[in-house]
N, C-alpha and C positions, 0 to 999 in steps of 0.2 A: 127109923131114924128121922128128927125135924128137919127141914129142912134149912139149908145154910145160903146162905148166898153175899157172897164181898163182892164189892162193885166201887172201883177209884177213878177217878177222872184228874188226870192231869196233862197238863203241856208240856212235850218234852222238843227236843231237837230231832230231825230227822237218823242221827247216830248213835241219841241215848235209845231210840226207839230199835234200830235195827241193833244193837247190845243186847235188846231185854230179848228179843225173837232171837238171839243166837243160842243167849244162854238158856230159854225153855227148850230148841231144838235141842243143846248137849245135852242137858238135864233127860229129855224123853228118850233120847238117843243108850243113855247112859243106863239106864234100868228104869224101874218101875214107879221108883220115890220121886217125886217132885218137888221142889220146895218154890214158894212162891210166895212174894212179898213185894212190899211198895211201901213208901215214909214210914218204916222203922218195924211196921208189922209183916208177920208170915204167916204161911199155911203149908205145911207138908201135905201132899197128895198122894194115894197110890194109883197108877193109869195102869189099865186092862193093857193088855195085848192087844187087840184089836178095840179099834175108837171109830166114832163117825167124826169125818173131818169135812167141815162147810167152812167154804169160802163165798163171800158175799161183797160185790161193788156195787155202790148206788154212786150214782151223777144226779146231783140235783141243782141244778142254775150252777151257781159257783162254787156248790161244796160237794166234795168226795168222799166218799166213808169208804171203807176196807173193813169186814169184819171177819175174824177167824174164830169159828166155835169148834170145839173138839169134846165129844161129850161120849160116856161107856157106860156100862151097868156094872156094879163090883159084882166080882166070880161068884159070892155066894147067891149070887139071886139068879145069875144067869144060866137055863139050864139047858139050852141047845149049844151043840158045838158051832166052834167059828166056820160062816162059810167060807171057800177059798176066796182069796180078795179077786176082784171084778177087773178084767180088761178095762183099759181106760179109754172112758169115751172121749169122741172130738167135742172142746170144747163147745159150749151153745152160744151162737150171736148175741152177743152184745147190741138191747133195743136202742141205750143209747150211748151216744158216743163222747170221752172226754175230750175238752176244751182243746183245741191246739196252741201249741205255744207260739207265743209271741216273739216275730223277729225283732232282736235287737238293731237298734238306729245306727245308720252310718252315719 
């Protein structure tokens, strides 16, 4: 199959953003189908049962990224079964640290 790749960059409000991460968590929550869109286009997905899920924060001077990748192989290609999912490790230090907030002026 060629490969696909959609990639949208927009600015949104800290509440349109935590909306679109509610509605993929019901969406994956909810079965298999995913449907996924941004300014007026979509993409139905199907997600495995089992995904690799990376979480990635960068601090760099004054800007902070968060990045959530979730990535599977479809069933027909996959041909070992699932291991059982892994104990959860303690998270790993943090090399660097974000910005403290600034106290508001009396």
């Amino acid at each position: 199959m060629p490969k696909l790749e959609i990639k949208k960059t927009t600015e949104l409000t800290r509440k349109q953003v935590s909306e679109r991460l509610i509605s993929l968590g019901k969406a994956l929550a909810g079965g298999s189908e995913v449907d996924l869109g941004a300014g007026g286009e979509s993409i139905t997905v199907e997600v495995a049962d089992r995904v690799q899920f990376e979480l990635e924060i960068e601090v760099d001077g004054d800007e902070t990224e968060i990045e959530i990748e979730i990535k599977w192989r479809d069933a027909a290609t996959t041909t070992a079964k699932a291991a059982p999912e892994p104990a959860a490790a303690a998270p790993a230090k943090a090399t660097k640290r974000a910005r403290p907030r600034k106290a508001a002026a009396k």
